[in-house]
C-alpha positions as CSV (number, residue, x, y, z in Angstrom):
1,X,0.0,0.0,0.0
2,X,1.6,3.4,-0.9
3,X,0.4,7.1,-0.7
4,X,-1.5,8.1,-3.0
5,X,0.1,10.0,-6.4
6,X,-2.4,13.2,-5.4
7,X,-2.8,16.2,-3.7
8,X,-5.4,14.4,-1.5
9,X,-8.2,17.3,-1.0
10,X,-8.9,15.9,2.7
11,X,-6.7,14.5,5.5
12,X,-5.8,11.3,4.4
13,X,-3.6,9.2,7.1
14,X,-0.3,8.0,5.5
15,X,-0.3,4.6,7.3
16,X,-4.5,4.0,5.6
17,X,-3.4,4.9,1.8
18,X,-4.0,2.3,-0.7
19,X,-3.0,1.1,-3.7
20,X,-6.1,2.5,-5.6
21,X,-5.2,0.4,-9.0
22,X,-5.3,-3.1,-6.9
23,X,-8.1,-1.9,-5.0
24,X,-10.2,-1.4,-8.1
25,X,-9.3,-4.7,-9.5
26,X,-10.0,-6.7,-6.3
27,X,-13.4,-4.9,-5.7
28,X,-14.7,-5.6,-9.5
29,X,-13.5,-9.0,-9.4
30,X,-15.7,-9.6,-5.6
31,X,-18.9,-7.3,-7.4
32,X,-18.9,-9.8,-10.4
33,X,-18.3,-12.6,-8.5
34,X,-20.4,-12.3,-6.1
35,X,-23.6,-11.8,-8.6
36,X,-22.1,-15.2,-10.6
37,X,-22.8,-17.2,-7.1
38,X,-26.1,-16.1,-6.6
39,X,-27.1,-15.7,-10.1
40,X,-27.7,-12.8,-10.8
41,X,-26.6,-10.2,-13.4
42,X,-28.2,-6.7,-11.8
43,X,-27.6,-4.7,-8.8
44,X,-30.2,-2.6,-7.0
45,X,-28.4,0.7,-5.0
46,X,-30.0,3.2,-2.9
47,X,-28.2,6.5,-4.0
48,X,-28.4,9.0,-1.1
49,X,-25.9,11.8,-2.7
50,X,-23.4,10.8,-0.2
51,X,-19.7,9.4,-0.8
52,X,-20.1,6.1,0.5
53,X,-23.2,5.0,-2.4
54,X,-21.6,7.5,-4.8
55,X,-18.3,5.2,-5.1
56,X,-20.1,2.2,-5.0
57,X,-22.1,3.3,-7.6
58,X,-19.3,3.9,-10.0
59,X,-17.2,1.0,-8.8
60,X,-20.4,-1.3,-9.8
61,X,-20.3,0.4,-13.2
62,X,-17.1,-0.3,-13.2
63,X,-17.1,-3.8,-12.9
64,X,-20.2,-4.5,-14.8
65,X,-21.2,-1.9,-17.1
66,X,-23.6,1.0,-15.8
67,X,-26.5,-0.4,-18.1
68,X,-26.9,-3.3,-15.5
69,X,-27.2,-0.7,-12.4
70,X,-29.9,0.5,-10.6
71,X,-30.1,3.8,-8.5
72,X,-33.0,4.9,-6.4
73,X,-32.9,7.7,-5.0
74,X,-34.9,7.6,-1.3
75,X,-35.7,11.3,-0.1
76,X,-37.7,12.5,2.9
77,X,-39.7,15.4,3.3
78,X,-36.6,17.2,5.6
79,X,-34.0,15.5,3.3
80,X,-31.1,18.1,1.6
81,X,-32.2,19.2,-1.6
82,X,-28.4,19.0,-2.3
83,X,-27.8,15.4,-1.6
84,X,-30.9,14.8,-4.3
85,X,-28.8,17.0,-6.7
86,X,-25.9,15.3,-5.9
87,X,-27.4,11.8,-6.3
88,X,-28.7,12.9,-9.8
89,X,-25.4,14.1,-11.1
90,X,-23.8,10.8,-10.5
91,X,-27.1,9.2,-12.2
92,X,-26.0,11.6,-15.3
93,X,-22.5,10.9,-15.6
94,X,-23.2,6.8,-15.6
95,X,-26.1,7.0,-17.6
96,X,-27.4,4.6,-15.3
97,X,-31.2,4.0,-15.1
98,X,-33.0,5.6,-12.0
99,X,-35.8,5.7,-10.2
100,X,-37.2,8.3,-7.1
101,X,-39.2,7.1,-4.4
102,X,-40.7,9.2,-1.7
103,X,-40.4,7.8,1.7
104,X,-42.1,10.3,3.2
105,X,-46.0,9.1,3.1
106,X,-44.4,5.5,4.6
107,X,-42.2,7.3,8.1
108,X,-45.0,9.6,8.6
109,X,-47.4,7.3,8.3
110,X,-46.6,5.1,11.0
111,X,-45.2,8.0,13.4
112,X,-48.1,10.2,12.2
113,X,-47.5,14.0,11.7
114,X,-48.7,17.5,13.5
115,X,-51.5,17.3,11.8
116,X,-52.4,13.3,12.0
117,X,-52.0,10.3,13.9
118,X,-49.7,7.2,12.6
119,X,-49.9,3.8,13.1
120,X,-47.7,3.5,15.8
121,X,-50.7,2.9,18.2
122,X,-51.4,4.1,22.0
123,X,-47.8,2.8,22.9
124,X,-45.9,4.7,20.0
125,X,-45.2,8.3,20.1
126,X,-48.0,10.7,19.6
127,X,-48.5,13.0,16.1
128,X,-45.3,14.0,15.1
129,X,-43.3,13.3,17.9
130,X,-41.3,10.9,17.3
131,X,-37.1,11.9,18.2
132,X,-35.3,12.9,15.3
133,X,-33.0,9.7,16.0
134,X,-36.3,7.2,16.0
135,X,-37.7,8.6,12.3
136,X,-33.8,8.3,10.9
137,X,-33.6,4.8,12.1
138,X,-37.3,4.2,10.7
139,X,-36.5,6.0,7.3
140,X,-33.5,3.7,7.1
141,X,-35.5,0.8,7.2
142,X,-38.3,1.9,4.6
143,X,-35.4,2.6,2.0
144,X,-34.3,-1.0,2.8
145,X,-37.6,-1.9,1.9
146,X,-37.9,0.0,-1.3
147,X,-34.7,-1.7,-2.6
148,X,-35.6,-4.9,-1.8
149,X,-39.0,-4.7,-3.6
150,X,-37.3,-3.1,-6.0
151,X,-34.5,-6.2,-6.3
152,X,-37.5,-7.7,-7.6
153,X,-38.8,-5.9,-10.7
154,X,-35.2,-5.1,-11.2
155,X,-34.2,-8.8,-11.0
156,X,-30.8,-7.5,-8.9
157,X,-28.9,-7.9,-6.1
158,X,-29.3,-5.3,-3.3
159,X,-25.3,-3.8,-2.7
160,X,-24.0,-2.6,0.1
161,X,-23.3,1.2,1.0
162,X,-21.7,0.8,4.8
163,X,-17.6,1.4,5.5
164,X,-15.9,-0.2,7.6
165,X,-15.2,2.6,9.9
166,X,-19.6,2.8,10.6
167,X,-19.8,-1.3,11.0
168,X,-17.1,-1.6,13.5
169,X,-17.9,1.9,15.6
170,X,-22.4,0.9,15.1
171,X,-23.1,3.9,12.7
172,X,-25.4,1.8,11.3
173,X,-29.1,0.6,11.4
174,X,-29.4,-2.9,11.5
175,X,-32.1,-4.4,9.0
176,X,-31.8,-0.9,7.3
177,X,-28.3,0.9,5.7
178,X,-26.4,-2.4,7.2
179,X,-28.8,-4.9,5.2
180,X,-27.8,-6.3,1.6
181,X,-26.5,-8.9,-0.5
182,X,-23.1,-8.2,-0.5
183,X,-20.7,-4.7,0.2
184,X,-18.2,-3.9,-1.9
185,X,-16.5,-1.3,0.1
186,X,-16.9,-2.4,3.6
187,X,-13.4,-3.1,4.5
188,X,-12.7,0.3,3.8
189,X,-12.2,2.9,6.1
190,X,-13.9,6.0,5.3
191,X,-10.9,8.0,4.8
192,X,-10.3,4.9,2.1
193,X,-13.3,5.6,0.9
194,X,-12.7,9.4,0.0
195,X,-9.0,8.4,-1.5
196,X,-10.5,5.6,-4.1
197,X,-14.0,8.1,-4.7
198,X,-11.1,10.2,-6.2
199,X,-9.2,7.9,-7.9
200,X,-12.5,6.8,-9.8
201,X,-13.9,9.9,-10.6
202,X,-16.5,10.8,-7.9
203,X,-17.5,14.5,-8.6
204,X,-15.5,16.3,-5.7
205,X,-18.3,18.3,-4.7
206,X,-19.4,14.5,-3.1
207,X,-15.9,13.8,-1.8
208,X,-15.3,16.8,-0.2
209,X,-18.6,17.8,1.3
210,X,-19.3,17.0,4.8
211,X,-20.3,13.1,5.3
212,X,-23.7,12.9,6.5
213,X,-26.7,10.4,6.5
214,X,-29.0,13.3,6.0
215,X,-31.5,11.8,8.6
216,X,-32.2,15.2,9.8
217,X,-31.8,18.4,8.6
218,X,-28.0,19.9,9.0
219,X,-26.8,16.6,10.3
220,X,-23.7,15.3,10.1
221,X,-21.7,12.2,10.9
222,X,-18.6,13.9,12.7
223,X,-20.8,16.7,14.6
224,X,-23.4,13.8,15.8
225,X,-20.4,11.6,16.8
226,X,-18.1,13.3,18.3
227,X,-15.1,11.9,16.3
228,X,-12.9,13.2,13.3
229,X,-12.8,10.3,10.5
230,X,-9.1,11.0,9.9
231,X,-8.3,10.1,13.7
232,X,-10.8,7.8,14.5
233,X,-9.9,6.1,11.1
234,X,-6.3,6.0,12.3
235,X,-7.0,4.6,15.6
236,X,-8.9,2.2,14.2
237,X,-6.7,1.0,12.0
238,X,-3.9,0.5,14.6
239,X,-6.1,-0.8,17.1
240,X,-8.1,-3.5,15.3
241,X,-6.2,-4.3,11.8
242,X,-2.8,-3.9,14.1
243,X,-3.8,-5.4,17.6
244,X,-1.7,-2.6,19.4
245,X,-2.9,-2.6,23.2
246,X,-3.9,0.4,25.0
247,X,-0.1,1.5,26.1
248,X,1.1,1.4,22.7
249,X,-2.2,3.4,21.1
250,X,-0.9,6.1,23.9
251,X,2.5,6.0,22.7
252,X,1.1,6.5,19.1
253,X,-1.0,10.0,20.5
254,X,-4.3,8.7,21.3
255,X,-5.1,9.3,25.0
256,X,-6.5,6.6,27.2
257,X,-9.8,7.7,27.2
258,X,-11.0,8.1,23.7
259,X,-9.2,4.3,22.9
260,X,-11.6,3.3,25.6
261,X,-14.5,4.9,24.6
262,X,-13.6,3.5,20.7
263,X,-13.2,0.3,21.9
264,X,-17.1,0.2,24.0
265,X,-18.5,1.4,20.8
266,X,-16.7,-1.3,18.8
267,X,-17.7,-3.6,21.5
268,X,-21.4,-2.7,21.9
269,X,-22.2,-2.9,18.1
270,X,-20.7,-6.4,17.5
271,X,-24.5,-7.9,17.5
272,X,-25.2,-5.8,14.2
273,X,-22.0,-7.2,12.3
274,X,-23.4,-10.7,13.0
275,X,-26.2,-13.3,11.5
276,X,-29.0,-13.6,14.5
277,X,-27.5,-16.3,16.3
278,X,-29.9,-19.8,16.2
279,X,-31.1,-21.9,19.1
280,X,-29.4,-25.7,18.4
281,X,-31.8,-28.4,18.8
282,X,-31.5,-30.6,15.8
283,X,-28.5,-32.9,14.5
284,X,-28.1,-29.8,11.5
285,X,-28.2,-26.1,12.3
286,X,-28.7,-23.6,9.2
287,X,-25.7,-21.6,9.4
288,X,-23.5,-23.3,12.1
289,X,-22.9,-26.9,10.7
290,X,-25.2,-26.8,8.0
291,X,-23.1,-24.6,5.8
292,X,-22.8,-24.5,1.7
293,X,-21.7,-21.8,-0.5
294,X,-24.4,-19.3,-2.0
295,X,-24.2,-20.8,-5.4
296,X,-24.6,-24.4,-4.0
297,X,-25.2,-27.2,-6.6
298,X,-29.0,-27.3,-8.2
299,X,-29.3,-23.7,-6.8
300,X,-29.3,-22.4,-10.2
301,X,-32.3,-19.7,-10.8
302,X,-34.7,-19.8,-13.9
């Protein structure tokens, strides 16, 4: 892995650079691959605007043509008009198809509004109350949906959006950003993610614009955390891919109490990065010893 031939327009650490050329052939190879097991030939993506689904979506074009992609773009009613204008210029340069789907009428619907009750019932929160944190989670899960029903008509695989950095620290909603068929860039940190978004042509207004799973308006991953991707990216790095102990994170600048604090959140969201763990009762367990590979034989689709 080497630093990266750029004037990177971000703080990129020297010890996460990557090879960019290697990475791209790895990542097209796993993309068609992975379709070829489960037999398929399409992907499905939710295209929020962001970096994260922005790179995927070209590294799927990439890999497979941009004919065989499809984006859907998922706004709410507070969503950033930007992000949507952002989404659609990546739909334009891949000459991709696309489709927009309106979440709005599905969130409000269950949490209700000012002006209605939802469906969320006498122990749900009343008309329009719902936290800001409970609709994001909620909207995350109704995009899931969308894609998956749209996996259908599409005949495609759902892909993956999440970096690594969001599985191992929990910035993630489980059954909703977390859930697909397969994630090409999710053992890549998100300052990886911003050095390969350049390297395959990401329009920088993406790259360098403040990451954010516009949940809520003016939100932002690094204000709503707490943490700088650079540095929690580096600790990270040296403290899971490196196995350095506490002492030795201090002597490498980190204090004692954010490695900590790092390490509870990498801790606490370790249910999420797993399959939902099965009761054993018979002789053969589905997914413990009863184990094949997705494209087992007479698994072929018609």
């Amino acid at each position: 892995m080497t630093q990266p031939p750029f004037d990177s327009p971000f703080d990129l650490p020297p010890e996460l650079a990557i090879d960019t050329d290697v990475a791209r052939r790895v990542i097209a190879g796993f993309i068609r691959g992975q379709l070829e097991q489960a037999g398929f030939e399409r992907v499905v993506l939710g295209l929020s605007g962001g970096i994260d689904s922005g790179l995927v979506a070209y590294l799927v074009a990439e890999a497979i043509g941009a004919e065989r992609l499809l984006a859907v773009m998922l706004p709410y009613r507070s969503s950033s008009p930007a992000s949507r204008a952002d989404a659609e210029a990546v739909v334009t340069d891949l000459g991709c198809a696309s489709d927009v789907v309106d979440i709005t009428p599905m969130v409000d619907g269950y949490f209700g509004d000012p002006e209605r009750p939802g469906a969320a019932g006498p122990d749900g929160p009343g008309r329009g109350e719902a936290t800001a944190l409970q609709r994001g989670n909620f909207a995350a899960r109704m995009r899931m949906a969308v894609l998956y029903d749209r996996s259908v008509t599409w005949s495609g695989l759902v892909v993956g959006t999440g970096n690594k950095t969001e599985s191992l620290i929990g910035y993630t909603t489980i059954f909703g950003d977390s859930a697909c068929a397969f994630n090409p860039i999710g053992d890549l940190y998100k300052s990886q993610v911003r050095q390969l978004a350049v390297a395959v042509g990401v329009p920088s207004v993406i790259v360098n614009k403040a990451p954010s799973a516009d949940l809520w308006p003016g939100q932002t991953d690094e204000a709503e955390g707490g943490f700088s991707y650079p540095v929690l990216d580096r600790l990270l790095f040296w403290r899971i891919d490196k196995r350095r102990s506490i002492e030795e994170m201090v002597a490498l600048g980190f204090t004692t109490e954010m490695v900590e604090r790092v390490d509870r959140m990498v801790a606490g969201a370790e249910f999420k990065r797993q399959v939902p763990p099965i009761a054993k009762l018979g002789p053969r367990t589905a997914g413990v010893d009863y184990l094949y590979p997705r494209r087992r034989p007479g698994s072929a689709r018609t």
